[in-house]
N, CA, C and O of each residue as an XYZ file, in Angstrom:
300
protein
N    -210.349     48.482    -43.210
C    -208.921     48.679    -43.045
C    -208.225     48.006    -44.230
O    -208.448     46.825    -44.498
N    -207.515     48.643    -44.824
C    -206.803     48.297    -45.988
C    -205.462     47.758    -46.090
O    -205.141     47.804    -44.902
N    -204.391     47.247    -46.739
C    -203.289     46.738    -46.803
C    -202.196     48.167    -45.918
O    -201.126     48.013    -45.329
N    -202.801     49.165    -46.090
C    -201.964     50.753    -45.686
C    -202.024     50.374    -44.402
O    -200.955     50.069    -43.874
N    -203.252     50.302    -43.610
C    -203.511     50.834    -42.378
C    -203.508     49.592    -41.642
O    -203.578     49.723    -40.420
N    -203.416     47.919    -42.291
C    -203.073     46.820    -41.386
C    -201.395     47.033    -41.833
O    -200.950     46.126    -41.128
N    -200.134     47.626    -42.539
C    -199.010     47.741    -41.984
C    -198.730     48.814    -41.110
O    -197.693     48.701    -40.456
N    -199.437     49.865    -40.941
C    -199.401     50.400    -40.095
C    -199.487     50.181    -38.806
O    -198.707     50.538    -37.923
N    -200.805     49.369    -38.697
C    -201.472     48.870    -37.274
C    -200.609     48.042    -36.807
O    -200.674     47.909    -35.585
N    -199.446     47.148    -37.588
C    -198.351     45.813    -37.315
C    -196.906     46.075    -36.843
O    -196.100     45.305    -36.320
N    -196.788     47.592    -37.231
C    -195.133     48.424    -37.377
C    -194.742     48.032    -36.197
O    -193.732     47.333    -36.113
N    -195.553     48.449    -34.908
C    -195.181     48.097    -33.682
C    -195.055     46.546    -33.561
O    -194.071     46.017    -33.043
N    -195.760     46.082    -33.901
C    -195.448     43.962    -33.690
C    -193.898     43.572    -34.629
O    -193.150     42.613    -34.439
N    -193.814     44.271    -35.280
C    -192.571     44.043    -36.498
C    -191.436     43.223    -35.433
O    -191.200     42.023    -35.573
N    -191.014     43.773    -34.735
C    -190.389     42.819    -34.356
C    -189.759     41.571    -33.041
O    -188.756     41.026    -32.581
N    -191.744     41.732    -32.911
C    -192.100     40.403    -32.261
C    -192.410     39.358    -33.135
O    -192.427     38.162    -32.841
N    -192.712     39.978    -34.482
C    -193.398     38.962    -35.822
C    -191.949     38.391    -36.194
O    -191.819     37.219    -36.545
N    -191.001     39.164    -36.113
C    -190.236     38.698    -37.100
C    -188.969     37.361    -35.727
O    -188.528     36.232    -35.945
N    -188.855     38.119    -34.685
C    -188.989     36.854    -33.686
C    -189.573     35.710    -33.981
O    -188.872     34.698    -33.988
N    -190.571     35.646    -34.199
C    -191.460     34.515    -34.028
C    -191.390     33.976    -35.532
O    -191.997     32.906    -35.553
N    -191.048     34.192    -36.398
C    -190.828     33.781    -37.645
C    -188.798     32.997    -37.565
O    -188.344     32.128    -38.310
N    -188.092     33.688    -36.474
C    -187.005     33.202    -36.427
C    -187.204     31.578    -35.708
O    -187.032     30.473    -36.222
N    -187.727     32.044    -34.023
C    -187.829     30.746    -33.581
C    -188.504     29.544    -34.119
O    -188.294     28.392    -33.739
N    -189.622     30.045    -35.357
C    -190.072     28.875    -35.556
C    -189.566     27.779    -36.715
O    -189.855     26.590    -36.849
N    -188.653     28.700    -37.536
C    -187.695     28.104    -38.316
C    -187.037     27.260    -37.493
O    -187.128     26.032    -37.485
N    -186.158     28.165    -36.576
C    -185.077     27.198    -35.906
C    -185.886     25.673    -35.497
O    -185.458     24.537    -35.701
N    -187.098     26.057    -34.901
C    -187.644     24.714    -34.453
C    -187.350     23.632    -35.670
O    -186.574     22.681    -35.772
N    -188.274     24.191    -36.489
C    -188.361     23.581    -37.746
C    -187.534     22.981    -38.865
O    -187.848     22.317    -39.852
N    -186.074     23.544    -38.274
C    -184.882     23.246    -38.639
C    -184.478     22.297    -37.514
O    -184.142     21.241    -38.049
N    -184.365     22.217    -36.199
C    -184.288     21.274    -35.652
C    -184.945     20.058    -35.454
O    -184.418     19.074    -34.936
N    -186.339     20.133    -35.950
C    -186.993     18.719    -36.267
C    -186.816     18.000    -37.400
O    -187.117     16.817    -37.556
N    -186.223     18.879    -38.348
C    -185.726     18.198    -39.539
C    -184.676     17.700    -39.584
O    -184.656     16.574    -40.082
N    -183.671     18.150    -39.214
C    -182.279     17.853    -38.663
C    -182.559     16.318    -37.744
O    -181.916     15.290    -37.954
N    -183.596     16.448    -36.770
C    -184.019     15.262    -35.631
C    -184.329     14.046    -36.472
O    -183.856     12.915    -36.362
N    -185.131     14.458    -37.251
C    -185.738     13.349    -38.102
C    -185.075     12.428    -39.057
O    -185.497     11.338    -39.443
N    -183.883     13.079    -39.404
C    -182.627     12.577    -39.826
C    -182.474     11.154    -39.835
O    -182.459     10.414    -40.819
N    -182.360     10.859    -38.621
C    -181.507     10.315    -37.774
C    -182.363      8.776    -37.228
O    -182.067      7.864    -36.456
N    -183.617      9.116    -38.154
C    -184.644      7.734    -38.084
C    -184.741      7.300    -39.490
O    -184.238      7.979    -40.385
N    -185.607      5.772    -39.810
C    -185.730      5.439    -40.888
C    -186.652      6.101    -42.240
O    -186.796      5.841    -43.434
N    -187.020      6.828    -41.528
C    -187.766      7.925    -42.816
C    -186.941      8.931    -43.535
O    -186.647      9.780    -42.693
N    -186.503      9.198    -44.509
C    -185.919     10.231    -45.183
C    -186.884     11.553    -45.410
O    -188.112     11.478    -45.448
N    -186.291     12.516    -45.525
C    -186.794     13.710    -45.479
C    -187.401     13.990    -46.901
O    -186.505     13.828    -47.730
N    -188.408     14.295    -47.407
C    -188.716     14.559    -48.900
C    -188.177     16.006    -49.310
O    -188.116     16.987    -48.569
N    -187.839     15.932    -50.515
C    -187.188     17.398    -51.173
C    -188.159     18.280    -51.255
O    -187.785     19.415    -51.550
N    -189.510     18.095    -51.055
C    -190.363     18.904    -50.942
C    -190.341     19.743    -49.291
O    -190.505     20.882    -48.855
N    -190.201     19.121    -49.051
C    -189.745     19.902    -47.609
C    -188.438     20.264    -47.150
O    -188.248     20.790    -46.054
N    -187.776     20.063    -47.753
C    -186.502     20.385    -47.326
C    -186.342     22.092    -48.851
O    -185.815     23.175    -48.594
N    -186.706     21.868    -49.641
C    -186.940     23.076    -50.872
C    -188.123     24.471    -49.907
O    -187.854     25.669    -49.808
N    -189.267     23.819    -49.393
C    -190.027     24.593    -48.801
C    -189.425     25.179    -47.558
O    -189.610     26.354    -47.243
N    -188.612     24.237    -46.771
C    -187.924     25.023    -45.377
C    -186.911     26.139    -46.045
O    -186.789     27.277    -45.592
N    -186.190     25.625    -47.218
C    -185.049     26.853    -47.364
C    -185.641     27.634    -48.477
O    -184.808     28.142    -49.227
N    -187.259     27.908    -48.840
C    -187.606     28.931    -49.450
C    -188.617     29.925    -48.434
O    -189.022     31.056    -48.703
N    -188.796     29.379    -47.590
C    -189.282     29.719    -46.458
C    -188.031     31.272    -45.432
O    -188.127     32.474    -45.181
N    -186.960     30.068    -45.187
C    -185.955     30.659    -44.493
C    -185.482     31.871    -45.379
O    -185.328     32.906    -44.731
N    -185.254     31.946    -46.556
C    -184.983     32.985    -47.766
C    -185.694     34.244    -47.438
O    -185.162     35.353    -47.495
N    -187.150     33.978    -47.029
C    -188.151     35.041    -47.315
C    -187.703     35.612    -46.287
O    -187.327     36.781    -46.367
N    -187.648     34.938    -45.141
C    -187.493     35.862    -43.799
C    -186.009     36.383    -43.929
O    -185.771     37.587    -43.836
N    -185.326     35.741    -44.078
C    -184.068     36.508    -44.053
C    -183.737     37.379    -44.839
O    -182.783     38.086    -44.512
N    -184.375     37.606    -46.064
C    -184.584     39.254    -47.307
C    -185.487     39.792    -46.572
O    -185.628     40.923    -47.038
N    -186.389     39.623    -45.446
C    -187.386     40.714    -45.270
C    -186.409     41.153    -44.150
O    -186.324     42.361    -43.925
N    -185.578     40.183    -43.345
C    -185.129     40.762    -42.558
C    -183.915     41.742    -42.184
O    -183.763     42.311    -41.103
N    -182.865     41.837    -43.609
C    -181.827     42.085    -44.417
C    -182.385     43.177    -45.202
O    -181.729     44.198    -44.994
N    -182.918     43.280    -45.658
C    -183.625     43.826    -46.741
C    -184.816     44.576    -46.439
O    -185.629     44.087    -47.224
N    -185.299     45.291    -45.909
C    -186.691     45.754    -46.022
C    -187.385     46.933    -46.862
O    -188.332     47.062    -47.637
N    -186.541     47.598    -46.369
C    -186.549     48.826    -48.088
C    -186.773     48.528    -49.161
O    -187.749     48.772    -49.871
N    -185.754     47.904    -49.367
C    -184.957     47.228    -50.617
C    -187.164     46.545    -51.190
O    -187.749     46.949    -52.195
N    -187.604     45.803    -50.420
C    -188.379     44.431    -50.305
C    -189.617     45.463    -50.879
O    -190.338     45.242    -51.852
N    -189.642     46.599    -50.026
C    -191.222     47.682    -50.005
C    -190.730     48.419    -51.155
O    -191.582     48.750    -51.980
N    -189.351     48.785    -51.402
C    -189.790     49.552    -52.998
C    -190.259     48.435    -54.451
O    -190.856     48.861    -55.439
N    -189.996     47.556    -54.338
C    -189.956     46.181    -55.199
C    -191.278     46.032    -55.582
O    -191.618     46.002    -56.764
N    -192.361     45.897    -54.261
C    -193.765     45.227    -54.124
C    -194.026     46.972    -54.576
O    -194.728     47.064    -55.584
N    -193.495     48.564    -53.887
C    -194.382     49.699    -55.102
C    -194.223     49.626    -56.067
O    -195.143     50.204    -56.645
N    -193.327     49.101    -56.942
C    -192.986     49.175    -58.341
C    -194.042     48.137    -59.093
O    -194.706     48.432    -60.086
N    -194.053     46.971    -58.469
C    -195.076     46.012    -59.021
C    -196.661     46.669    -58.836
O    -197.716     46.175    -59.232
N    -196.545     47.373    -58.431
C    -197.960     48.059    -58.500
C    -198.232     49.012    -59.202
O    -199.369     49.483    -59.189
């Protein structure tokens, strides 16, 4: 099964995947936010990775056309 026929096989999960890519930000945004609020500071490495993270999902989720003609052209 090839990159064709595992997006195919996923079309239907699309948007339970993309659910589950929301809630786990939010989590992930709320433990960071939590963590705040103790004596450890947050490193810019994680705080750069949560909002390049959040980016992706929100252009795939905004964007999807737009996202699949981009990745045919690079090919």
């Amino acid at each position: 099964m090839g990159a064709l026929g595992l997006s195919v096989a996923l079309e239907a999960l699309r948007p339970w995947l993309i659910g589950l890519a929301v809630i786990l930000l939010a989590t992930s945004g709320i433990q960071m936010y939590r963590s705040g609020r103790n004596c450890r500071r947050r490193s810019r490495l994680s705080l750069v990775l949560f909002a390049l993270s959040a980016a992706i999902v929100l252009g795939v989720m905004l964007f999807p056309q737009t996202l699949a003609e981009l990745m045919a052209a690079l090919r």
